[in-house]
C-alpha positions in Angstrom: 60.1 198.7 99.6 62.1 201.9 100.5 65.3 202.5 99.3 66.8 201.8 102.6 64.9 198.3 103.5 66.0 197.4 100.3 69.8 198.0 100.7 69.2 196.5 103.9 67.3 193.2 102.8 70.3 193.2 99.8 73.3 193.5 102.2 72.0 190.5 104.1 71.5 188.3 101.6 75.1 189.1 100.4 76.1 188.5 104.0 74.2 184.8 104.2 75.7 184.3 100.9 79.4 185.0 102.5 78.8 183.6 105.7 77.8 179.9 104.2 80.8 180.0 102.0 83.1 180.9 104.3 82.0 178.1 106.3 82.5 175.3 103.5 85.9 176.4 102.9 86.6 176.5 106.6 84.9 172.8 106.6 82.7 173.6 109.1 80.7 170.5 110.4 83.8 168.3 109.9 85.3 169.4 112.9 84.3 170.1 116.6 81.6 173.4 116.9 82.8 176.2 118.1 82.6 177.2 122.0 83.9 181.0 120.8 81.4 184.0 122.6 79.3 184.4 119.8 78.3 188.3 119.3 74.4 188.4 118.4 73.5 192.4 119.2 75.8 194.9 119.3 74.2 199.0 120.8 77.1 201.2 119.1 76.1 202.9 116.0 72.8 204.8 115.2 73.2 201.6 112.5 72.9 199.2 114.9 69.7 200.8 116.8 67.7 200.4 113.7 67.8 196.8 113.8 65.1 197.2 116.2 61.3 197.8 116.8 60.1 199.6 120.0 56.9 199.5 121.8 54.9 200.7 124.9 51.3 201.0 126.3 50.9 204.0 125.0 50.5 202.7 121.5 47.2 201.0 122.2 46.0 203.7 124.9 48.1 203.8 127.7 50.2 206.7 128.9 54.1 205.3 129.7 56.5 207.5 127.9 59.2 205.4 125.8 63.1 206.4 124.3 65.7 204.1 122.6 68.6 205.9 121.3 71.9 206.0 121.0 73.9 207.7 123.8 77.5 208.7 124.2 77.3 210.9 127.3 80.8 210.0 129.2 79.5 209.8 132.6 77.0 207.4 131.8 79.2 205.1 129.4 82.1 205.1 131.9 83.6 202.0 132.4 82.6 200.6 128.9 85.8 198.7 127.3 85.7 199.3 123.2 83.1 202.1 121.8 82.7 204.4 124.1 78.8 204.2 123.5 75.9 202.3 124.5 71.6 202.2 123.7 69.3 204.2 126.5 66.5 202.5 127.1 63.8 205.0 129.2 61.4 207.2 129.8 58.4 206.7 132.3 56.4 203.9 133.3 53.0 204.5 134.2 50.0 202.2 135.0 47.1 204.9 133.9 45.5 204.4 130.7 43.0 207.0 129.2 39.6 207.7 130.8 37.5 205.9 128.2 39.9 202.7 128.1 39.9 202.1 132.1 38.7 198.9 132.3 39.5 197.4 129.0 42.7 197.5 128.8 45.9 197.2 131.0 49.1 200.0 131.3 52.5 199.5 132.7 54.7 198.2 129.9 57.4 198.8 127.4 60.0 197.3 125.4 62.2 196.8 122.3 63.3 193.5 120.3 65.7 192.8 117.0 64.0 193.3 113.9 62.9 189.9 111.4 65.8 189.3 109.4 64.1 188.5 105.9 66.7 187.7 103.0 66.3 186.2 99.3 67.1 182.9 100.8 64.8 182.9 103.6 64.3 184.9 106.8 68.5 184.5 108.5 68.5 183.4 112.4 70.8 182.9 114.9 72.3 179.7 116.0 73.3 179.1 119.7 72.8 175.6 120.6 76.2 175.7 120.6 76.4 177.8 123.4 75.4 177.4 127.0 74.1 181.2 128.6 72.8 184.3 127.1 75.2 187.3 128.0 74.3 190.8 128.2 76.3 193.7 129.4 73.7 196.5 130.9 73.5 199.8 133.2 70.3 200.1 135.4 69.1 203.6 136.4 66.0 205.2 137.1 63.7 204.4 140.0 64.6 201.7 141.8 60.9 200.3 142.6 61.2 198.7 138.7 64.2 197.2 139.0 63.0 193.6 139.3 60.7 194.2 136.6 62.8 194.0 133.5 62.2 190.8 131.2 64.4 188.9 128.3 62.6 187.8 125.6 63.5 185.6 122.7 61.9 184.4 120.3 62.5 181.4 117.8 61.4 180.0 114.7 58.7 178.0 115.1 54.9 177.4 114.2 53.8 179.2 116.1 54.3 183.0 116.3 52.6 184.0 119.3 55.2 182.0 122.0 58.1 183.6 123.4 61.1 182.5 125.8 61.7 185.2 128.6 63.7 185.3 131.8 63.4 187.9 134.5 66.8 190.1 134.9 68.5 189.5 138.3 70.7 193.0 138.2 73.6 192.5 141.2 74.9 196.4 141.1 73.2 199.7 142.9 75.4 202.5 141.8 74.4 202.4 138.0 77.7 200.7 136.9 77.9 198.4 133.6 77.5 194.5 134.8 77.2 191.3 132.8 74.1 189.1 133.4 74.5 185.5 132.8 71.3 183.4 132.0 71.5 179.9 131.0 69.4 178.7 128.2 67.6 176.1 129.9 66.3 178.5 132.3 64.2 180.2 130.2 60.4 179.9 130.4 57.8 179.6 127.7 55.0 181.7 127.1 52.0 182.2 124.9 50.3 185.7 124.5 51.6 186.6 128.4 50.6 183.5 129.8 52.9 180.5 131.1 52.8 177.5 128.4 51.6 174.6 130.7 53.8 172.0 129.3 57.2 173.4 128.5 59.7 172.2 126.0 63.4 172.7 125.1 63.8 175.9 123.4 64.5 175.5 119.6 67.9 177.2 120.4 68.9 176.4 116.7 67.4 178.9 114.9 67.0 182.3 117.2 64.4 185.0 115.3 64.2 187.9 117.9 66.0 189.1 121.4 64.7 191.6 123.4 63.8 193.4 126.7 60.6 194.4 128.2 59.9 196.5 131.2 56.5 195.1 132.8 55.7 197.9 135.6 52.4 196.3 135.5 52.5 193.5 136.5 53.8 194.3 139.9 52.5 197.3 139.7 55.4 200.0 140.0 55.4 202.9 137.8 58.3 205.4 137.7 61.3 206.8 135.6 63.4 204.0 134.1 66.9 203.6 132.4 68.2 201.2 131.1 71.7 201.3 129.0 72.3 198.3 126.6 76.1 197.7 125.5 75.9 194.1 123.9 74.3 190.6 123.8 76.4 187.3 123.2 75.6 184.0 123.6 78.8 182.6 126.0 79.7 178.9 127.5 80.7 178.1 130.8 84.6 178.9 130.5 83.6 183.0 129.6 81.1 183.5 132.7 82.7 186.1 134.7 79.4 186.6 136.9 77.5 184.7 139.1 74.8 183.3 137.1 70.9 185.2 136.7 68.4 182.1 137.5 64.8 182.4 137.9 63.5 182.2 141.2 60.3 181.9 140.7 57.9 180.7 137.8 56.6 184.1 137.6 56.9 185.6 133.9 56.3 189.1 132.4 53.1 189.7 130.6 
């Protein structure tokens, strides 16, 4: 293990170690759970990129382009409250894969999700069944053709690895501005290896592994430059929903 993973894997242990202590002295569990916005992601330090794991077509054959780095260019962080800094999401989606893998395989996709959280006292999730609506405050760029092709993805602990929660992203603005998108829960759908889990259950919201965002030019087939700029993700209740709320309009999911 590297030097860093291992300062890495230490500091959150410590953290879990904190964090449970903290909440016997505070007596959690003896009184009502919290409704507070609960932070899960934060995009504002080179730090906090490295919590996650990127991927695109291109590493199995494809030819989409991908970036996800930290950016503090003014113009595109305007409007921002706090750090004046954000994640960019982007390069170029393309459907073509090379010559000798026509045929076998499919193009059009990228993404990025949170890293596994491993610790000395087992792997540390998230815990939102507390909490009503997934929040995330974003900036859409790029062509517009793939603007209804962005996806949510999460991910929880569970038996089986291959299943994962995902929502499409309803964006409201058209002038590249920062909005918050609301998604409930509940409306997230459950799939298996891109395809729609015919009997779907309640998501296991108490133990959250991974959170992410794909872009899946692919499936409806629009290629083109994207941007995406990623400020934070919380998990909110009712009483901090500023938005109108992102539902699904349509059973259709992302792989």
């Amino acid at each position: 293990m590297a030097l860093s993973n291992l300062s890495a894997y230490l500091n959150r242990s410590t953290r879990y170690v904190l964090d449970n202590t903290a909440k016997i002295l505070r007596m959690e569990g003896a009184k009502e759970p919290s409704r507070a916005p609960m932070t899960l992601f934060t995009f504002q330090t080179r730090e906090d990129l490295k919590q996650f794991a990127t991927g695109c077509d291109a590493d199995i054959g494809g030819t989409s382009t991908l970036h996800f780095e930290l950016d503090d260019n003014p113009e595109r962080n305007k409007g921002i409250t706090g750090a004046p800094s954000s994640a960019r999401f982007w390069g170029e989606m393309r459907l073509d894969v090379r010559p000798e893998l026509r045929g076998r395989i499919r193009g059009g996709y990228a993404g990025f999700r949170s890293k596994p959280r491993p610790s000395l006292f087992g792997e540390i999730c998230d815990d939102v069944s507390n909490h009503q609506f997934l929040a995330l405050h974003l900036r859409l760029g790029g062509d517009p053709r793939l603007r209804n092709s962005y996806f949510v993805n999460i991910q929880t602990d569970g038996p089986v690895t291959t299943d994962l929660w995902q929502h499409r992203l309803y964006f409201k603005r058209n002038d590249g501005g920062w909005e918050d998108i609301f998604i409930p829960f509940d409306n997230f759908i459950l799939t298996n290896t891109g395809e729609l889990v015919q009997h779907q259950i309640t998501m296991f919201r108490e133990r959250v592994r991974t959170v992410g965002i794909s872009l899946l030019g692919g499936n409806s087939g629009a290629a083109g430059t994207y941007d995406l700029g990623i400020h934070s993700i919380r998990a909110v209740n009712e009483e901090d929903v500023t938005m109108p709320l992102s539902i699904e309009k349509d059973p259709s999911h992302g792989a």
